[in-house]
N, C-alpha and C positions, 0 to 999 in steps of 0.2 A: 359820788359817781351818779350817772344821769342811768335812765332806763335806756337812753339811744348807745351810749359809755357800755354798759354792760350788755348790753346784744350785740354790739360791733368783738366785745373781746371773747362772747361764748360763738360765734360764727365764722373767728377768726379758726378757734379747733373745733369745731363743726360743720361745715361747710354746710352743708345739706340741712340745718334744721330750719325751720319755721320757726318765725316770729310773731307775735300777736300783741301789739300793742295796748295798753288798757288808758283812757283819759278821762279825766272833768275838764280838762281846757277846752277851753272855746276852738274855733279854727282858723279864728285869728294868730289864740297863742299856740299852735301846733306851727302851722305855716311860721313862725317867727322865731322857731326853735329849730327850722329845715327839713322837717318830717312831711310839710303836703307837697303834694304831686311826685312821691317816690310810690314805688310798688312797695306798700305797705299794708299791713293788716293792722286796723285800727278798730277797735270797740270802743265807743263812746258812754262815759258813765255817764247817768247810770242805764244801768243796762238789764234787762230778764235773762231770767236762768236760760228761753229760750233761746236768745241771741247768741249767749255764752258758747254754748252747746253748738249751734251751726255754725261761729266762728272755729271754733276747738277743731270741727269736725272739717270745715273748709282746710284748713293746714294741713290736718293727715291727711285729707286727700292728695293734697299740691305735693308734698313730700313723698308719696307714695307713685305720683307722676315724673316726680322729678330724678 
């Protein structure tokens, strides 16, 4: 099962959660896989603890908006 495969089936009985993507592909192989240009939260490996941390925190925000 792909990481796109299992967030589509935890979202399916979640509605409301936040996703956070994690990659080492390029964005060539992102776009090729149908993930660019959707509203997606993507973190690019490799990645700091800080980026971590304000991506983590951007979602609970959006969810806490939404």
């Amino acid at each position: 099962m792909t990481g796109r495969e299992l967030a589509g089936q935890i979202a399916a009985s979640h509605p409301r959660i936040q996703i956070l993507y994690m990659s080492g592909y390029t964005d060539d192989a992102i776009e090729h896989h149908g993930l660019h240009g959707r509203a997606l939260r993507l973190l690019q490996k490799p990645f700091t603890h800080d980026a971590l941390v304000r991506h983590v925190r951007e979602a609970l925000e959006a969810r806490v908006r939404a």
